[in-house]
N, C-alpha and C positions, 0 to 999 in steps of 0.2 A: 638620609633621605632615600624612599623607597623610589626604583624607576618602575616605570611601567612597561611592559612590556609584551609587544602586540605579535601573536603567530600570525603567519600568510593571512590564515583565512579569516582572522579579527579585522587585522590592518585591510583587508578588501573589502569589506564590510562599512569599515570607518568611513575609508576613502568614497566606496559608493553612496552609503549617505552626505558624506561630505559635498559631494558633487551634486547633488539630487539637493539641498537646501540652497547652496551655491546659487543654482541654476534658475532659481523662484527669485533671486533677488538682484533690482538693478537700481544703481545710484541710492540705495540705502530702502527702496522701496520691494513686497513684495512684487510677483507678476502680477497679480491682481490688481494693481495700483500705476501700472504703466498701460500706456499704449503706445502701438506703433504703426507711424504711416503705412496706408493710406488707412482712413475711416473705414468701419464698419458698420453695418446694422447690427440687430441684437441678433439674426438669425444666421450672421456669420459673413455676409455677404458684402461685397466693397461697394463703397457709394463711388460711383461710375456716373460723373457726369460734368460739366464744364461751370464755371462762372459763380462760386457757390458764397450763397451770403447767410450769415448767422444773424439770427435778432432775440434778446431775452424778454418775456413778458412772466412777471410773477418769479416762479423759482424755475422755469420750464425754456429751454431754448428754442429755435424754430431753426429748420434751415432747408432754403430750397434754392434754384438756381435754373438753369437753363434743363430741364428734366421733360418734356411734352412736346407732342409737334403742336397743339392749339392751346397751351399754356403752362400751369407751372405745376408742378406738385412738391408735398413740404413732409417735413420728418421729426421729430421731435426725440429729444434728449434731455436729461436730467445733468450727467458730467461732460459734456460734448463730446464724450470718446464712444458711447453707443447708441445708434442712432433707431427708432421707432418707425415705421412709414407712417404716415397718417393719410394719406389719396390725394386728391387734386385740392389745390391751395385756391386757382383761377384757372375759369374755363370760356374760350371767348366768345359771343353772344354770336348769335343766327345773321345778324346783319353786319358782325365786324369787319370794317375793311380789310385786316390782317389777312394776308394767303400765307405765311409758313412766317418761319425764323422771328420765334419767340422765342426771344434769350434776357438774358442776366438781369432778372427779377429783383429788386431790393425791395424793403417795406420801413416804413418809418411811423411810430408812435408820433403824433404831435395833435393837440388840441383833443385828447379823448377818441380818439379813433385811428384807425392802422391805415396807412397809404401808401399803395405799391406804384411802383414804378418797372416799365418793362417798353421794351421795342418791340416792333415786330414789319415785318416785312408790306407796303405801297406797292402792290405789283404795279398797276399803272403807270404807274409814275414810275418807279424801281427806286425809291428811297424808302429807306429803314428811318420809320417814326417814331416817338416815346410815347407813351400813354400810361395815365393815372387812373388807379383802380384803390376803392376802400373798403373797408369793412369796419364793423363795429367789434370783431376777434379778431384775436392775433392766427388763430387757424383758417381762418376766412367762413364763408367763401367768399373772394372779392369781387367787384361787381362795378363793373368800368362805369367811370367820373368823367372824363375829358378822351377822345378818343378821335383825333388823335389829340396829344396836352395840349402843341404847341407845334409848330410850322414854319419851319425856318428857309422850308426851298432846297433844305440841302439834306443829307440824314443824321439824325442824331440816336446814338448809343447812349448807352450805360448810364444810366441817370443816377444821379447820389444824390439824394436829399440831407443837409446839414442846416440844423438848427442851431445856432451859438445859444450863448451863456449870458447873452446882454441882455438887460432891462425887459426890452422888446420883442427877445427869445426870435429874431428875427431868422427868416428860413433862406435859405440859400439851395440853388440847383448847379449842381457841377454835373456835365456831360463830355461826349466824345463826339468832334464834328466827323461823318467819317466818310470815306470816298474815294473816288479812282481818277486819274490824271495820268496824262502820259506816259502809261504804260506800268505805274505805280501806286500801291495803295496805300491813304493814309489817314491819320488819326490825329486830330488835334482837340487838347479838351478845353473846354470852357468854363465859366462860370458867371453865375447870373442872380443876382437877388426875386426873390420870390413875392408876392402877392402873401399876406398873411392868414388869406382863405388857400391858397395853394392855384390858384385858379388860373396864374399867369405871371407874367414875368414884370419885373419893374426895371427901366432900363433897356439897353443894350448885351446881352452878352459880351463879359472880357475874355482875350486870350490867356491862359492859363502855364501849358504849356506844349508844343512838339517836341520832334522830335530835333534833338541836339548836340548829347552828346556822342562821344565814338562808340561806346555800346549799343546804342540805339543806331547808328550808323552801319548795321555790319549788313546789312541788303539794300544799300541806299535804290540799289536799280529796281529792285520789286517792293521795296516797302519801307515808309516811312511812318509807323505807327507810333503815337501815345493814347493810351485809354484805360478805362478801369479806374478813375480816380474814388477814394475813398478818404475823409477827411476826418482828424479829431484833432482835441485841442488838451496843451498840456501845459499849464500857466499860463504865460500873455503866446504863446508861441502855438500858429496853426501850422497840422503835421499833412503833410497829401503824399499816402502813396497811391502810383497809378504802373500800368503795364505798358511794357515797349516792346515795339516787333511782332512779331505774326506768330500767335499761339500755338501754331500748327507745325512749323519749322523747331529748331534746337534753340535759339537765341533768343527768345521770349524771356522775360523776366521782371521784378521791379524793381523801381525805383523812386527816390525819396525828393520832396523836397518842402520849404518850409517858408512861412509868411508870417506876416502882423497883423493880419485884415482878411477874415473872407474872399477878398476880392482880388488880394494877390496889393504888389507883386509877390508870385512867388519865386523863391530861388534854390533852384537843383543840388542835391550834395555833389560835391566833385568825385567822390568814391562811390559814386551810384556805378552797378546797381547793389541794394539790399540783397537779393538772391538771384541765382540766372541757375542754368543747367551746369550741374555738375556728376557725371558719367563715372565716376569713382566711387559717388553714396547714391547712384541709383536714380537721380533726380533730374530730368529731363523738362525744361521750359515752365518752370514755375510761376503763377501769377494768375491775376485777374481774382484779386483778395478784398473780405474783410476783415473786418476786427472787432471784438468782442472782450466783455473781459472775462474772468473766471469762476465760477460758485463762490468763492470769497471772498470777490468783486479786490483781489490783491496781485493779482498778475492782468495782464494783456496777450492775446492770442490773435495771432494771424491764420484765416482760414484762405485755402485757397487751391487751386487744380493743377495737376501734374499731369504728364503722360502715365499713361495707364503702364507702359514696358518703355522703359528710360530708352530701349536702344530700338525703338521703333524707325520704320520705315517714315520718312517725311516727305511729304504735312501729313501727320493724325491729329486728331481730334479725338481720339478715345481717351479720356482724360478721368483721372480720380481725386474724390475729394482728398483733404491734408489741414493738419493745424499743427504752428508753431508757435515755440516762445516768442514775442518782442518784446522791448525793455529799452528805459533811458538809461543813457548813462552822459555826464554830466551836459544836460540837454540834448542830445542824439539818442535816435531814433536807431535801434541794434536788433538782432535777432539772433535765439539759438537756433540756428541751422540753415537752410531745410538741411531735414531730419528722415535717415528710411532704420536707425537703430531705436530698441525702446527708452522711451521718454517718461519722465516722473507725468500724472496723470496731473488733470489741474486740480 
């Protein structure tokens, strides 16, 4: 058997292409075929902005989120890893009662047309209202329905519209009651069956969930927060993840928990939370998520906002978008990461 046999300047040769193909490839993917936290646009740039929700219409994804001081603006992507701007999604009319703090936009397909959902700021009064806006596209423009939806006396967040799987495809609203008390802020979410025009609520709102466990404990004196709830359904079993803690601090994160009924009860994992800040891989207060699934509609993906520099100065709010694996495993609700190394692309 003949050896082969490499001079210096062969074997450095080797080696350096060795290293240069090496370096193209992760988890059995070229670079081309990864991405790595935090999102970009196509023109290189990080999506820089808090609350961000994904929605699929066709083969084209949408994503927009708290990005406008007088509404929303949206971005469009083919694999979710590069993102398009496309301008303003919603912009709010000349007579809105909204003065500022328009945040975490969702949009829901149902009955042939798109219907968003967003808060924005009652100066008068100083509660944050929700309001329903539609369009007949999934790019908009949207153009307010109910303004404000619905008037509870107290403020309501983060509004998620879920439609179940039953006969009646009957719609459901989960929000965030949210407020200040003795010297502390807090978040309690809801949920409430829907009108099947959208138009208003049937019922009572039920309590959902606060905040309870020792994770969600760790500022009990300045904050008692749950919100961001987000729901889907995985056989007989409804899954809700929702955020606890103050997005702006390090202990923000989510958290899981799971029902039989829309309407709850629901019940918390003891191993909550799903993801929190961890300062090792870079990842500071993760949360205030959707979920989507992937081009091959064969994985599931959590989208959702990070500090922009894990070792920020607290409270910030400079916050970037992010998407990771989630996945069952025998009925629980798991995630690959968060993630700041490259990831196989979806």
């Amino acid at each position: 058997m003949k050896t082969l046999k490499l001079f210096p300047t062969t074997l450095c040769l080797v080696l350096t292409a060795f290293l240069c193909c090496s370096s193209i490839f992760v988890f059995g993917k070229s670079k081309a075929e990864t991405y790595t936290n935090p999102l970009k646009t196509v023109d290189g740039d990080t999506l820089r902005f808090g609350d961000p929700f994904v929605y699929k219409y066709g083969d084209t994804y949408y994503m927009t989120g708290t990005t406008a001081e007088n509404g929303f603006d949206y971005y469009t992507s083919k694999d979710m890893v590069t993102w398009k701007y496309g301008g303003p999604l919603y912009r709010k009319s000349e007579n809105h009662f909204g003065a500022g703090a328009f945040w975490a936009p969702e949009v829901e397909y149902y009955k042939g047309k798109f219907y968003m959902t967003y808060s924005c700021l009652d100066a008068k009064r100083g509660l944050l209202l929700s309001c329903l806006a539609v369009s007949d596209k999934p790019e908009g423009p949207f153009k307010d329905l109910y303004t404000p939806w619905f008037d509870l006396n107290y403020s309501a967040i983060d509004c998620h519209i879920f439609v179940d799987d039953d006969k009646e495809q009957t719609p459901y609203l989960y929000f965030s009651k949210n407020g200040n008390q003795d010297g502390y802020g807090y978040g309690e979410n809801y949920v409430v069956e829907l009108k099947k025009d959208l138009s208003g609520m049937v019922g009572e709102p039920r309590l959902v969930s606060r905040a309870s466990q020792p994770w969600e404990k760790v500022r009990w004196d300045v904050n008692r927060c749950n919100e961001g709830a987000t729901v889907i359904k995985k056989g007989k079993t409804y899954y809700m993840t929702y955020s606890a803690n103050d997005t702006g601090y390090e202990f923000y994160g989510v958290g899981i928990a799971t029902a039989k009924h829309p309407l709850g009860p629901w019940t918390k994992y003891e191993d909550n939370p799903l993801m929190t800040t961890d300062l090792s891989i870079g990842v500071s207060s993760p949360g205030h998520n959707s979920i989507i699934e992937s081009p091959d509609g064969k994985e599931l993906f959590i989208v959702y906002h990070r500090h922009a520099d894990p070792n920020c100065t607290k409270p910030n709010f400079d916050r970037v978008v992010c998407i990771d694996r989630i996945y069952f495993k025998k009925g629980k609700l798991c995630i690959d990461g968060p993630t700041s190394t490259p990831q196989p692309k979806p």
